[in-house]
C-alpha positions in Angstrom: -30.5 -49.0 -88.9 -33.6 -46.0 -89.7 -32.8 -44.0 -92.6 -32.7 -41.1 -90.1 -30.2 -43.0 -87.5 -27.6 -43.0 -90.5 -28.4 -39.9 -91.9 -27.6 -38.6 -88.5 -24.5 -40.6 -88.6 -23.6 -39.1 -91.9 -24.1 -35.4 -90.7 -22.0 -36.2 -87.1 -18.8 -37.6 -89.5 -19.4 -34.9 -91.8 -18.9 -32.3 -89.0 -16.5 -34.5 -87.4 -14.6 -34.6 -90.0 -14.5 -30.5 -90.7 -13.3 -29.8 -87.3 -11.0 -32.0 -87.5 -9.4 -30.5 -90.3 -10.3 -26.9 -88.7 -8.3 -28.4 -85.8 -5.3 -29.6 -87.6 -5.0 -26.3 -89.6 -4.8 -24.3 -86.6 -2.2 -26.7 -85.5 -0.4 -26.3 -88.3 0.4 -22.8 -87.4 0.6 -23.4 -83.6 3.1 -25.9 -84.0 5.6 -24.1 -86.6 5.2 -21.2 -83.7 5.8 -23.4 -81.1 9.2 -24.8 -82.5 11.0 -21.1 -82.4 9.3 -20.1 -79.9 11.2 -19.0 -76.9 11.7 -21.1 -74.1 9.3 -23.6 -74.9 11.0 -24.2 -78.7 14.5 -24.5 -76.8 16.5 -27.4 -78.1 17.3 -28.3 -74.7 13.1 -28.8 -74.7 12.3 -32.7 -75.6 10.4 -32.8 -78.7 7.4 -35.2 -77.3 7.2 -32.1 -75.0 7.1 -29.5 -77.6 4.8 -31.3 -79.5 1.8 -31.7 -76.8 2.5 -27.8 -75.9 1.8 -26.9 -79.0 -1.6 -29.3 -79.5 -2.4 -27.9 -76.0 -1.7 -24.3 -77.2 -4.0 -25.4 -80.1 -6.9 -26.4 -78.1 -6.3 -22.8 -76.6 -6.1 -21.2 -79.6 -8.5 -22.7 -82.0 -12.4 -21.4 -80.3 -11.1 -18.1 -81.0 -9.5 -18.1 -84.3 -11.8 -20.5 -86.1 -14.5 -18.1 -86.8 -11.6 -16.0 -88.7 -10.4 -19.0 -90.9 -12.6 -17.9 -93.6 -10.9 -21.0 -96.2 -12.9 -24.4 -96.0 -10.7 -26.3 -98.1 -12.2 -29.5 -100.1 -9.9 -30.9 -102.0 -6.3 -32.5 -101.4 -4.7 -29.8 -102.9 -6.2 -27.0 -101.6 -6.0 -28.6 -98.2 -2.2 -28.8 -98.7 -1.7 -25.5 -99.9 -3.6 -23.9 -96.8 -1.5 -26.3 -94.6 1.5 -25.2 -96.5 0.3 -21.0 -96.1 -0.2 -21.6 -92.3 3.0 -23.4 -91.2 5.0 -20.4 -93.4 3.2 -18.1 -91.1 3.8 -19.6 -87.9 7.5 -20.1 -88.9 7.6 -16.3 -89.8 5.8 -15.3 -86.4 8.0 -17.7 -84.6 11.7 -16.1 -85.8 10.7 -12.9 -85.0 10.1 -13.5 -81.5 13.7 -16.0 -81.9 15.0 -13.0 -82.5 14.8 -11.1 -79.3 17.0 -14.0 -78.1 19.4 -13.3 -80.5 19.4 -10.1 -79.4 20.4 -11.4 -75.8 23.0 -13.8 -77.1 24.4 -10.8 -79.5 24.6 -8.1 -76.3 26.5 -11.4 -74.8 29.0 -11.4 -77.3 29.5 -8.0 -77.0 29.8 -7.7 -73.7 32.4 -10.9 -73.8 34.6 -9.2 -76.2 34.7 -6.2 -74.7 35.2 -7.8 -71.1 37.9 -9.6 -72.6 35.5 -13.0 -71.3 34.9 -14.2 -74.8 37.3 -17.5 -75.0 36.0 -18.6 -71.4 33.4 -21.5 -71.4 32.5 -20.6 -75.1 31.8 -24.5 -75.9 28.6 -24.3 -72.9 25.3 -25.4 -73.8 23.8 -26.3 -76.7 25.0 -23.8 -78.8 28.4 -22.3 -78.8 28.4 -18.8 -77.4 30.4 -17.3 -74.5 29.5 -17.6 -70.9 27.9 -14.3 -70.8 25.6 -14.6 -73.8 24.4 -18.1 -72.1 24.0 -16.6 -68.5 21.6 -13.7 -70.0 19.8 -15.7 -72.5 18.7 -18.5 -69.6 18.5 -15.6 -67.2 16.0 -13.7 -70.3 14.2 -16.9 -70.8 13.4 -17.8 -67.2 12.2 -14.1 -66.6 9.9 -14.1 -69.7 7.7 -18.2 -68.3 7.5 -16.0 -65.2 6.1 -13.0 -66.9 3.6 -15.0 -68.3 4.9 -16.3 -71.7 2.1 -19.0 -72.2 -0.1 -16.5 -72.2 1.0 -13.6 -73.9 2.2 -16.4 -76.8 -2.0 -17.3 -76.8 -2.6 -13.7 -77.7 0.2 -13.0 -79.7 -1.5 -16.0 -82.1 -4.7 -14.7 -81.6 -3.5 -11.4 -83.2 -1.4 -13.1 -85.8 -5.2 -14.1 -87.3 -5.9 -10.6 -87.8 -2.9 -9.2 -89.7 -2.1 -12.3 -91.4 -5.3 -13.9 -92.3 -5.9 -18.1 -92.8 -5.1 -19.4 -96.0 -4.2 -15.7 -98.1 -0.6 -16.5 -98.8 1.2 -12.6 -97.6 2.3 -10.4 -99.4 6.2 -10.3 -100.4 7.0 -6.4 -100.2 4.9 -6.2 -96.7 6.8 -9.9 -95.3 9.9 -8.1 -95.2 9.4 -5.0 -95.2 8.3 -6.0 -91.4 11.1 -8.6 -91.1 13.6 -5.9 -91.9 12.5 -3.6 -89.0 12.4 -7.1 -86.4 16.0 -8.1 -87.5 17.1 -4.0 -87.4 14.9 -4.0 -83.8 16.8 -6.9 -83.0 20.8 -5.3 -83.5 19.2 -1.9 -81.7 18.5 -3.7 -78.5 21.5 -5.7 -78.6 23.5 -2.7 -78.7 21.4 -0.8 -76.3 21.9 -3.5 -73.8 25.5 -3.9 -74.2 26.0 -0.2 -74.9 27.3 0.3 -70.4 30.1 -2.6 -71.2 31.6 -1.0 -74.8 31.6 2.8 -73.6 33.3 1.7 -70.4 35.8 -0.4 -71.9 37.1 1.8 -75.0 37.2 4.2 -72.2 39.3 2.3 -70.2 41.2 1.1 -73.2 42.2 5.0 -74.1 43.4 5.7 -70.7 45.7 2.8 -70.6 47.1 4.0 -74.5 47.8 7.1 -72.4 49.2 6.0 -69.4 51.5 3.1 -71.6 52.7 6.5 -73.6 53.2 8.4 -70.2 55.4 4.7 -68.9 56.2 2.9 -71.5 58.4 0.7 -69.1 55.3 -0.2 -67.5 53.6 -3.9 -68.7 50.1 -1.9 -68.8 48.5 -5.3 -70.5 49.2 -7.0 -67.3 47.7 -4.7 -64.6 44.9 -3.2 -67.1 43.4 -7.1 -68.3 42.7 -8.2 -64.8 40.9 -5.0 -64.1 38.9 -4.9 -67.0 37.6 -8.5 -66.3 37.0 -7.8 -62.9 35.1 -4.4 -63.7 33.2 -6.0 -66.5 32.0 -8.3 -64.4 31.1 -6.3 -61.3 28.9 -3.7 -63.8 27.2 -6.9 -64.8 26.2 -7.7 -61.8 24.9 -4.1 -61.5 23.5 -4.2 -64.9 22.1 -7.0 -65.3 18.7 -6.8 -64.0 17.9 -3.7 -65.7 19.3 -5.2 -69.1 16.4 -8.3 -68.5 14.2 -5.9 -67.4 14.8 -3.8 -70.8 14.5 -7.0 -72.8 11.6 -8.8 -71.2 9.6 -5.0 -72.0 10.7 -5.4 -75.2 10.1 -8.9 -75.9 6.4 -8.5 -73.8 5.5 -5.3 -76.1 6.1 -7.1 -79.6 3.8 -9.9 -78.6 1.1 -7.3 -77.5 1.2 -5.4 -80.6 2.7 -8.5 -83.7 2.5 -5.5 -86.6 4.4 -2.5 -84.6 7.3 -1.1 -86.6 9.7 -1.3 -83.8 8.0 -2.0 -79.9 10.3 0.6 -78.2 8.6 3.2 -79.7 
């Protein structure tokens, strides 16, 4: 082999071998995103799955967000510190979005114990949550893969490079600080969306206190249970598509804008 045949050699492996590692620090973002990420981080998902989303998601990802991954790591520790930084952030960009499902599975439970539906089919699914929570979190997840979830993920990513930078480990105050207003963003929808079902029910509730002190020969806990189920679940039905509707705007306006304070501002 010419001198200039393996010095050409040298310099392909050399630059092989950095976008490799370029590659595989994207991923290690990407992938921690990928395993809360809704939908497609389900546990219902197969892992093998979940795992070539997230290295397609990476291919996606990477032209655009290499140019802002300003650390080019040569050692064995710095390279595992930098993984280390990126798969904290994708973890951290990953619950918040988890948490717009728990705000689906919280209005659920709500709803449930308001409807008095909360014992029925509260073992379905993978985890244990009441019927309602499990037919508006399926219902919320389907409407948000055909809203375009794959996408607006890509570009909720993209973003996460500019207010959390490659390799600069973030700041405590500022981590939650803005994990404090998702988790608080979180409990406001929930109640928002089960807000119909409560006021209706206590108001129900009351005028059965007054008609039990008006007859209190009358068994009002018989006649009024039956008709609170069966209202509760007649509003959902008329409810429900506006609730998703509230949620998926929600959900689609904190992955077009990662740093807002609170996206139904």
């Amino acid at each position: 082999m010419t001198p200039e045949l393996v010095a050409a050699l040298d310099a392909l492996a050399i630059g092989l071998r950095q976008t490799a590692l370029e590659g595989f620090v994207v991923f290690a973002r990407v992938g921690a995103f990928f395993a809360l990420l809704p939908a497609f981080g389900e546990q219902v998902v197969p892992v093998r799955i979940r795992l070539v989303l997230a290295l397609s998601m990476t291919v996606i990802v990477a032209p655009a967000v290499l140019p802002a991954i300003a650390a080019r790591p040569d050692t064995p520790g710095a390279i595992a510190r930098l993984l280390f930084v990126e798969t904290a952030i994708g973890l951290v960009f990953g619950a918040s979005l988890r948490l717009m499902v728990q705000a689906l599975q919280m209005a659920g439970t709500m709803i449930a114990q308001a409807t008095s539906l909360a014992q029925f089919f509260g073992g379905a699914g993978v985890d244990p949550q009441p019927a309602i929570s499990q037919l508006l979190v399926m219902a919320g997840l389907a409407l948000a893969v055909m809203s375009g979830l794959a996408e607006h993920a890509a570009q909720f990513l993209v973003l996460g490079y500019t207010l959390l930078p490659a390799g600069l480990w973030p700041d405590a105050g500022t981590i939650t600080e803005w994990g404090v207003g998702r988790v608080a963003h979180a409990f406001t929808l929930a109640f928002l969306l089960a807000a119909p079902f409560v006021i209706g029910a206590s108001i129900y509730n009351l005028a059965l206190g007054a008609i039990n002190r008006a007859m209190p020969q009358l068994m009002v806990a018989f006649i009024g249970a039956p008709a609170l189920t069966l209202g509760g679940l007649v509003l959902l039905m008329l409810a429900a598509p506006a609730m998703l509707e509230v949620w998926r705007g929600a959900l689609m306006g904190l992955m077009a804008d990662p740093g807002a304070g609170n996206p139904l501002q």
